[in-house]
Backbone as JSON, one array per atom type, in Angstrom:
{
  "sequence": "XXXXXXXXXXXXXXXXXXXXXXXXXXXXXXXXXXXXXXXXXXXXXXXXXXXXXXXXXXXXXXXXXXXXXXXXXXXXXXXXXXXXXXXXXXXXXXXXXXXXXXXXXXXXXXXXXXXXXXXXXXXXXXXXXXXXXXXXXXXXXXXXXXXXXXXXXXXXXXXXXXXXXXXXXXXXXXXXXXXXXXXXX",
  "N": [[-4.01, -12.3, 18.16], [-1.05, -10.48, 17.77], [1.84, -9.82, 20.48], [2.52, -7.0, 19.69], [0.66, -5.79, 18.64], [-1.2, -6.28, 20.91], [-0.86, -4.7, 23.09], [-0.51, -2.15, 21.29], [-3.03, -1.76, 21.57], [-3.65, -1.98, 23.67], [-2.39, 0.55, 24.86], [-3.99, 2.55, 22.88], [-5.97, 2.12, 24.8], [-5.29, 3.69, 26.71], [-3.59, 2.96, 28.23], [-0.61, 3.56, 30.09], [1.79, 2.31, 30.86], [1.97, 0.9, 28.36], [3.58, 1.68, 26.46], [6.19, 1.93, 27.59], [6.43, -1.32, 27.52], [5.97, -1.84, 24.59], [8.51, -0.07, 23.34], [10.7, -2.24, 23.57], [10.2, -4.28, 22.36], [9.8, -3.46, 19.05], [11.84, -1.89, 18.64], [14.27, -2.5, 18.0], [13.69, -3.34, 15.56], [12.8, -0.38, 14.2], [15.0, 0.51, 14.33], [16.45, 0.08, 12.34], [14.85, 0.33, 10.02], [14.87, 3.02, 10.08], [18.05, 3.1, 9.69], [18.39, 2.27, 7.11], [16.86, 4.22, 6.12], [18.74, 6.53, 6.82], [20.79, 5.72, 5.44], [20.55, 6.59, 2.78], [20.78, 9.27, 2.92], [22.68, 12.65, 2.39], [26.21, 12.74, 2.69], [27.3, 14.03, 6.01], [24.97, 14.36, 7.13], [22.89, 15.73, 10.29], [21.36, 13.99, 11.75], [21.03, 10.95, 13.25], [20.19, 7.91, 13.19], [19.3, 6.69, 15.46], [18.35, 9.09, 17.13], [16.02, 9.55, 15.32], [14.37, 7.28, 15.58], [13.76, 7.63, 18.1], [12.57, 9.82, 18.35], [10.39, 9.5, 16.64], [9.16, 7.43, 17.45], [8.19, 9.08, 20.0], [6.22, 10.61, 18.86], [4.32, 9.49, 17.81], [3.51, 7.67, 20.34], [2.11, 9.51, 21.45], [0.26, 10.41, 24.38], [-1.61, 12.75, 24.11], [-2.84, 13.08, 22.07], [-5.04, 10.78, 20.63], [-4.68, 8.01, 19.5], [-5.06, 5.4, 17.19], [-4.89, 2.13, 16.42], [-4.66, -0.21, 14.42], [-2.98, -2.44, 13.55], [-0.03, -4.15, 13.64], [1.16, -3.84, 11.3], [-0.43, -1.47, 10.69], [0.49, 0.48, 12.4], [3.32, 0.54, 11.83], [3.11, 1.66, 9.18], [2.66, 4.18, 9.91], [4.41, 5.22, 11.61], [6.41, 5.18, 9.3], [5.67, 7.19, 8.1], [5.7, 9.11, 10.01], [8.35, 9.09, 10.5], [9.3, 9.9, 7.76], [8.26, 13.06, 8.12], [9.84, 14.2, 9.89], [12.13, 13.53, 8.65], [11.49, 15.47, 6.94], [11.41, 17.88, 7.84], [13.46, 18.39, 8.97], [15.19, 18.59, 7.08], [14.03, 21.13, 5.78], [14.96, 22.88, 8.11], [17.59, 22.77, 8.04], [17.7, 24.52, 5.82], [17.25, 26.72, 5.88], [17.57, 30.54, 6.17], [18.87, 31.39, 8.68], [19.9, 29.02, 10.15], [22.29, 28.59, 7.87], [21.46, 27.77, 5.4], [21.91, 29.66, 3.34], [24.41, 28.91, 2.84], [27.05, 27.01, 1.13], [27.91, 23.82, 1.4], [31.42, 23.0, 1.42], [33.43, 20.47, 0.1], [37.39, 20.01, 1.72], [39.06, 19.6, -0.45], [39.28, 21.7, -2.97], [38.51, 20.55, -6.02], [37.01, 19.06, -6.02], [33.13, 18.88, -7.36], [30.78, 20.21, -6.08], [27.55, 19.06, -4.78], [24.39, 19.16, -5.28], [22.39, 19.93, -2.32], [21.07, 17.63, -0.51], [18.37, 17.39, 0.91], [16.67, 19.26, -0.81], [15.91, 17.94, -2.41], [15.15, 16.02, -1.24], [12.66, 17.84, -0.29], [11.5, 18.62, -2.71], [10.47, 15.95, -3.52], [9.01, 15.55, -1.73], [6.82, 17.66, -2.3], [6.08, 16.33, -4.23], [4.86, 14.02, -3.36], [2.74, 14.71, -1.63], [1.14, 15.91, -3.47], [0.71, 13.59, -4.9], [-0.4, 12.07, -2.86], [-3.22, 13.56, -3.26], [-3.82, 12.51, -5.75], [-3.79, 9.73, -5.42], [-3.83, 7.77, -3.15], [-3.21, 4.88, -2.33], [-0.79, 4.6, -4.1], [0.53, 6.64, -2.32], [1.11, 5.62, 0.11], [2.27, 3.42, -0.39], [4.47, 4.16, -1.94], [5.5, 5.81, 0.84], [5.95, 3.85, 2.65], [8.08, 1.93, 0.88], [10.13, 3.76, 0.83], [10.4, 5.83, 2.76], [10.15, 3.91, 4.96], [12.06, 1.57, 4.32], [10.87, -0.62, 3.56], [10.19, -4.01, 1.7], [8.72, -4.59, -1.48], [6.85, -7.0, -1.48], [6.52, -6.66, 1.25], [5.09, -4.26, 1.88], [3.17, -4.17, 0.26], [1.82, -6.08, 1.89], [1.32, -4.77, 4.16], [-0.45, -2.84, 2.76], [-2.69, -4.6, 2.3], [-2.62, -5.73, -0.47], [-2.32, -7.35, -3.52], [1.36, -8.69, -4.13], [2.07, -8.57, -6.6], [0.06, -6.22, -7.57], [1.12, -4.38, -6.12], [3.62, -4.29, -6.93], [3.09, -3.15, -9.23], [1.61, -0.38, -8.7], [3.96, 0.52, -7.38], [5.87, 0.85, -9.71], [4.21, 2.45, -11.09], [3.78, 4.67, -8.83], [6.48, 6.07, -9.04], [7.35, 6.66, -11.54], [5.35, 8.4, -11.84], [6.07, 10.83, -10.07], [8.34, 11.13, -10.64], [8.22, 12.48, -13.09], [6.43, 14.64, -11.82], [8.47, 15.72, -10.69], [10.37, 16.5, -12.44], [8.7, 18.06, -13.08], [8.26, 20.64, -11.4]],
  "CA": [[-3.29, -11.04, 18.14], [0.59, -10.78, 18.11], [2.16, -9.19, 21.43], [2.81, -5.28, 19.51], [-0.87, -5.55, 18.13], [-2.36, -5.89, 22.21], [0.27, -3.18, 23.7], [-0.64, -0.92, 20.69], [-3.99, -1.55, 21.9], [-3.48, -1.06, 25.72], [-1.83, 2.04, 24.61], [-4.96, 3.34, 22.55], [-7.26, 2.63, 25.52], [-5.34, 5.0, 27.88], [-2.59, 2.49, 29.34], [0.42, 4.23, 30.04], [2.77, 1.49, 31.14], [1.95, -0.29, 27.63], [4.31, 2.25, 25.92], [7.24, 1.51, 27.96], [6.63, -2.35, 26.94], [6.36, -1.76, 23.18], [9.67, 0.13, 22.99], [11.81, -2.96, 23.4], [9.11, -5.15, 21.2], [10.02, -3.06, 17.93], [12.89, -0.79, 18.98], [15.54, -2.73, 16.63], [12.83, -3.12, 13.3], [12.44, 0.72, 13.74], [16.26, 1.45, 14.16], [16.85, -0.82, 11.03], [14.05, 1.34, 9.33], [15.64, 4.25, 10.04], [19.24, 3.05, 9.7], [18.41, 1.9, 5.46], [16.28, 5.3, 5.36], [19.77, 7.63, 6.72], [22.23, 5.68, 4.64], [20.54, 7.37, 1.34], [20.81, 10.6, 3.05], [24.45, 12.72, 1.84], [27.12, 12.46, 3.94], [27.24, 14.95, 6.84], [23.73, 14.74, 7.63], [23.28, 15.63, 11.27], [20.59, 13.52, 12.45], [21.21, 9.63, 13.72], [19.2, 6.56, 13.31], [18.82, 6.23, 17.18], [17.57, 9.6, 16.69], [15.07, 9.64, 14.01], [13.33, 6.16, 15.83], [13.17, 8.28, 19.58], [11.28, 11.21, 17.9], [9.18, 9.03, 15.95], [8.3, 7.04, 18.67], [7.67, 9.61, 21.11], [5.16, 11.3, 18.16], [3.21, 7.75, 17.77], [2.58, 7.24, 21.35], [1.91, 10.75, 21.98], [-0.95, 10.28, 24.79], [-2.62, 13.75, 24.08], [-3.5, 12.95, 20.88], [-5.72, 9.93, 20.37], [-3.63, 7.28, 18.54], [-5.75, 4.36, 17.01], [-3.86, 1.11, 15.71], [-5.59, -1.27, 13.75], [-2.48, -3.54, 13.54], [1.11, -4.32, 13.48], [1.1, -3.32, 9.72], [-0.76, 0.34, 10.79], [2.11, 1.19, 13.76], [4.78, 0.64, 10.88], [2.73, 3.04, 8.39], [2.66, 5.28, 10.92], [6.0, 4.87, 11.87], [7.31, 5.45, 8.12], [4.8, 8.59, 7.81], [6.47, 9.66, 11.53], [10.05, 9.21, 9.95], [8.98, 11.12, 6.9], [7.79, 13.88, 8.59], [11.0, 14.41, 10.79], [13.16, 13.98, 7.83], [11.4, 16.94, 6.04], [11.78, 18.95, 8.83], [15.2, 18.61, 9.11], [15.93, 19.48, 5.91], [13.76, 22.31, 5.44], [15.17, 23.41, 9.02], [19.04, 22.95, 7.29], [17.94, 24.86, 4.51], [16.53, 28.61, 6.56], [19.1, 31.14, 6.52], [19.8, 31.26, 10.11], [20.68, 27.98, 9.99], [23.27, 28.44, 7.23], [20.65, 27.74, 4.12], [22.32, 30.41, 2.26], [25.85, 28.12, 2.35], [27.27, 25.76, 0.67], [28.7, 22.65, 1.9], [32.36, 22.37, 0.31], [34.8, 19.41, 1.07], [38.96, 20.45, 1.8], [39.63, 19.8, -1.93], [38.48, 22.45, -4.18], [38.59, 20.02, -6.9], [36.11, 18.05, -5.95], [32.19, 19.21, -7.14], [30.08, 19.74, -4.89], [26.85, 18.14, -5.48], [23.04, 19.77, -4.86], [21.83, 18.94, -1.22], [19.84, 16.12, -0.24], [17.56, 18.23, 1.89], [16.77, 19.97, -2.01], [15.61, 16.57, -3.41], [13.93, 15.46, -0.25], [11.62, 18.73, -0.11], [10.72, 18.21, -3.98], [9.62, 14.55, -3.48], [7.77, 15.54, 0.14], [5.77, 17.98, -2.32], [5.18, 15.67, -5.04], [4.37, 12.74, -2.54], [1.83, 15.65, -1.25], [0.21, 15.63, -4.82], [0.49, 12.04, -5.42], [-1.91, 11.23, -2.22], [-4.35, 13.76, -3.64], [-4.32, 12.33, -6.73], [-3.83, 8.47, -5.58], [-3.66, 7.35, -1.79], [-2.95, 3.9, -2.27], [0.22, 4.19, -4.54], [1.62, 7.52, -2.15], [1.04, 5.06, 0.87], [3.47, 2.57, -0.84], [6.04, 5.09, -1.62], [6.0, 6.04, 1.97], [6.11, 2.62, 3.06], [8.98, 2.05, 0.42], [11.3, 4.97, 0.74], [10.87, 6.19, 4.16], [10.6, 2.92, 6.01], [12.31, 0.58, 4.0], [10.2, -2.0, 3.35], [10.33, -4.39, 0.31], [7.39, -4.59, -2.13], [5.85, -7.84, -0.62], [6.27, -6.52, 2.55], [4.57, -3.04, 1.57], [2.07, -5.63, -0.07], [1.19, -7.12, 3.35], [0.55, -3.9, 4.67], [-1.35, -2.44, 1.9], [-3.85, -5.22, 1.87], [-2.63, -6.02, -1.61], [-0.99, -8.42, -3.62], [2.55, -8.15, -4.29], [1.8, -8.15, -8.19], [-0.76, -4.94, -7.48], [2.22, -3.24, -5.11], [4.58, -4.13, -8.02], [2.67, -2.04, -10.4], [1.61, 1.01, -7.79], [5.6, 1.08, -7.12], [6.44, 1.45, -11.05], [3.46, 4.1, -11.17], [4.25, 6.04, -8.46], [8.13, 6.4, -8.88], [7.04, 7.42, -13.13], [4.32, 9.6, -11.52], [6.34, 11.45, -8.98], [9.48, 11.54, -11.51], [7.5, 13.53, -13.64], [5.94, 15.97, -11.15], [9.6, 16.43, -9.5], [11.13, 17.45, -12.98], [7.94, 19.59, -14.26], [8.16, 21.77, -10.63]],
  "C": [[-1.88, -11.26, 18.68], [0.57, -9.5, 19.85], [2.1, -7.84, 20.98], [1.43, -4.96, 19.46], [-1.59, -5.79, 20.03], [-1.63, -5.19, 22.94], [-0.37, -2.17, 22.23], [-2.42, -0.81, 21.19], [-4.12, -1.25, 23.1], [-3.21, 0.25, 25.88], [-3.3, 3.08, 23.81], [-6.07, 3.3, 23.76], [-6.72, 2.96, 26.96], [-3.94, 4.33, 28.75], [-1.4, 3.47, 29.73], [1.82, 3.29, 30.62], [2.69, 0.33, 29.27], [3.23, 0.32, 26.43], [5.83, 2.09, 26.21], [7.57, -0.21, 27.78], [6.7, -2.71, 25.44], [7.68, -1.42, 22.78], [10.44, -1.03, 22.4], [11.73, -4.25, 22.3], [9.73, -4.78, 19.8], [11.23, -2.14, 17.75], [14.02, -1.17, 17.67], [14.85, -2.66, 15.2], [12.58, -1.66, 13.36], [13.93, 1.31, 13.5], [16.81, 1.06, 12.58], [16.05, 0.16, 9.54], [14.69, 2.65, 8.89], [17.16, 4.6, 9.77], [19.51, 3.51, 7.85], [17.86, 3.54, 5.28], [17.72, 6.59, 4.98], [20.76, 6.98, 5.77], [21.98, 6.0, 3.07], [20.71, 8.92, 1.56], [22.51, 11.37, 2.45], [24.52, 12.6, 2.96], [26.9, 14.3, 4.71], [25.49, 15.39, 7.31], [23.81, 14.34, 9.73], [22.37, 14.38, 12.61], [20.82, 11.62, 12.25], [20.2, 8.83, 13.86], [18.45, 6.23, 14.66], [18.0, 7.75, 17.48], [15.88, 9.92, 16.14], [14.08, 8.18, 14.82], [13.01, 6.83, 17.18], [12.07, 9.52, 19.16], [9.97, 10.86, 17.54], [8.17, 8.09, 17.01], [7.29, 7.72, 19.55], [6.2, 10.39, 19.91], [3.8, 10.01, 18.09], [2.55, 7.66, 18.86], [2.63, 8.28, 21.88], [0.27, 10.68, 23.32], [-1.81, 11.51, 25.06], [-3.33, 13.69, 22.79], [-3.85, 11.56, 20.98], [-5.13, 8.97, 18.8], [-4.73, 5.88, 18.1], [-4.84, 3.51, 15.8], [-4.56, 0.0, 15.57], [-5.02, -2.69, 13.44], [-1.32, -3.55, 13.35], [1.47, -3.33, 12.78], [0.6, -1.46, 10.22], [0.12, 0.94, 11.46], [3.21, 1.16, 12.53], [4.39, 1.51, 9.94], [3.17, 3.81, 8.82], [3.73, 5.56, 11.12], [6.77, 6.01, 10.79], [6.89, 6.95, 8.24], [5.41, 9.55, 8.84], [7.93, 10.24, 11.12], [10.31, 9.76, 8.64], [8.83, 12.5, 7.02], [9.17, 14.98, 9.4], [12.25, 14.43, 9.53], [13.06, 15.79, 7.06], [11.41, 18.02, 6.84], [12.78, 19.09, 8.76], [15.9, 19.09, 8.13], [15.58, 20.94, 5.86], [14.32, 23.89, 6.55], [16.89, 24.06, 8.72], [18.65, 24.32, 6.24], [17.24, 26.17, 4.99], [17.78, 28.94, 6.71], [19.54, 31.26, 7.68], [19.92, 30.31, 10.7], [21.7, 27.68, 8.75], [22.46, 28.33, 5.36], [21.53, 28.27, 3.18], [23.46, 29.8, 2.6], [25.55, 27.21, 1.73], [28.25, 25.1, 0.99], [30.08, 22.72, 1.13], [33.07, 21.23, 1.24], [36.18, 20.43, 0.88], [39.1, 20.51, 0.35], [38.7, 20.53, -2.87], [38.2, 21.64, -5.86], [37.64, 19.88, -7.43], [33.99, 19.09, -6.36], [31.06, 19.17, -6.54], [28.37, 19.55, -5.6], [25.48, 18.85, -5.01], [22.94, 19.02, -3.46], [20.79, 18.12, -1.23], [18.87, 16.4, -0.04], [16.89, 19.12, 0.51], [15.83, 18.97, -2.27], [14.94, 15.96, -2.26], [12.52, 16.26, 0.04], [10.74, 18.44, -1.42], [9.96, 16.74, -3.82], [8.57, 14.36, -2.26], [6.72, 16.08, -1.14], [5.03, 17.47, -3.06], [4.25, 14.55, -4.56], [3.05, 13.31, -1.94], [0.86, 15.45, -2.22], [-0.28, 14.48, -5.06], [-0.69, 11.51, -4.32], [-3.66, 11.92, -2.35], [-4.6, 12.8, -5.04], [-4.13, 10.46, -6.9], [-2.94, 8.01, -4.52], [-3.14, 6.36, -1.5], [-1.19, 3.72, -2.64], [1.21, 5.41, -3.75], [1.78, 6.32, -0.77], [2.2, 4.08, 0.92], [4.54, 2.74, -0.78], [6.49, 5.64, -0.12], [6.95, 4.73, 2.55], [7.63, 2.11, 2.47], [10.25, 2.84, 0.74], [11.57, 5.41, 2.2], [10.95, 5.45, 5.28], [11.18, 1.5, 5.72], [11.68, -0.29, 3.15], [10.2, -2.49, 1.89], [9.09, -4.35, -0.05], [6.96, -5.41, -1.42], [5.71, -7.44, 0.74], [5.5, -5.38, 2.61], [3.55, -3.42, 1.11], [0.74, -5.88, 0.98], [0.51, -6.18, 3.91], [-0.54, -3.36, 4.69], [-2.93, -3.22, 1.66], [-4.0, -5.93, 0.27], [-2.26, -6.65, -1.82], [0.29, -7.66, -3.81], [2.67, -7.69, -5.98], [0.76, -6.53, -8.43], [0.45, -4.32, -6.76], [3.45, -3.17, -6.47], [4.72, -2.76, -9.25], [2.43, -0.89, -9.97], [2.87, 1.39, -7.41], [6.3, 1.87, -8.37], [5.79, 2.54, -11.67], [4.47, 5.48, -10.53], [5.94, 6.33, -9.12], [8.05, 7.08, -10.65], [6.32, 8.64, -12.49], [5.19, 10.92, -10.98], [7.66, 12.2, -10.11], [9.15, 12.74, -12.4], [6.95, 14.75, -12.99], [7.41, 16.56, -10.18], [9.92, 17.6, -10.94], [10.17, 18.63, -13.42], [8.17, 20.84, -13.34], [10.17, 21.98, -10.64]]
}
């Protein structure tokens, strides 16, 4: 067992000092996670990479809820699913009218068109990604793994328990699958 894999386990059986030694263990592969996830976000989004990995953290090693980690690979699921979760909040939180919802973003130059929000196109793919793990767990697991924490196919692969030639093909599913259930809703 690597060092994160017996701290994520000290941490499931009640430690409370094993949480303050994981931080510094994974702290940069989650800011990196989270860095690739905000630089697809538009511009002017308010929430920060250093951000988005303290929230997710603190939700992971939440010690009122019963956290069980089966391995490296499951803390980085988790992770992505964590940093998923927090994105769609944020949007859907941007997008209530007494937070401004009913505006629209312009830039100084009226010229320029302004473009649908991000926070628009991140709620549609939360609900298809919703559908997609009723209707096929393995390939929404991927797309998490993919989209909200980075990761390349072989490395989404490793996680998955699969090969990289099976993650290849559950990547070119889902992303047809999902494409289709964004434009039919």
């Amino acid at each position: 067992m690597n060092d994160v894999t017996q701290i994520l386990f000290r941490i499931e059986s009640g430690d409370p000092s094993g949480a303050e030694q994981l931080l510094p263990l994974i702290y940069e592969e989650l800011r990196k996670l989270a860095a690739l996830k905000l630089a697809n976000e538009k511009a002017g989004q308010t929430l920060q990479a250093t951000a988005l990995v303290h929230e997710a953290y603190v939700r992971l090693v939440d010690f009122e809820t019963a956290q069980h980690w089966n391995s490296r690979g499951h803390f980085f699921g988790a992770a992505a699913e964590a940093m998923r979760r927090i994105l769609v909040e944020n949007a859907r939180r941007r997008g209530r009218y007494k937070h401004g919802g009913d505006r629209i973003r312009e830039e100084l130059e009226s010229s320029q068109i302004v473009a649908a929000e991000v926070s628009e196109d991140l709620l549609a793919l939360d609900e298809a990604l919703d559908r997609l793990v009723e209707h096929d767990p393995q390939a929404a697991e991927l797309v998490k793994l993919r989209y909200f924490a980075g990761l390349t196919v072989p490395q989404a692969a490793e996680i998955l328990g699969v090969s990289p030639r099976k993650a290849d093909f559950l990547w070119s599913y889902a992303r047809a699958w999902l494409r289709r259930e964004i434009e039919k809703h």
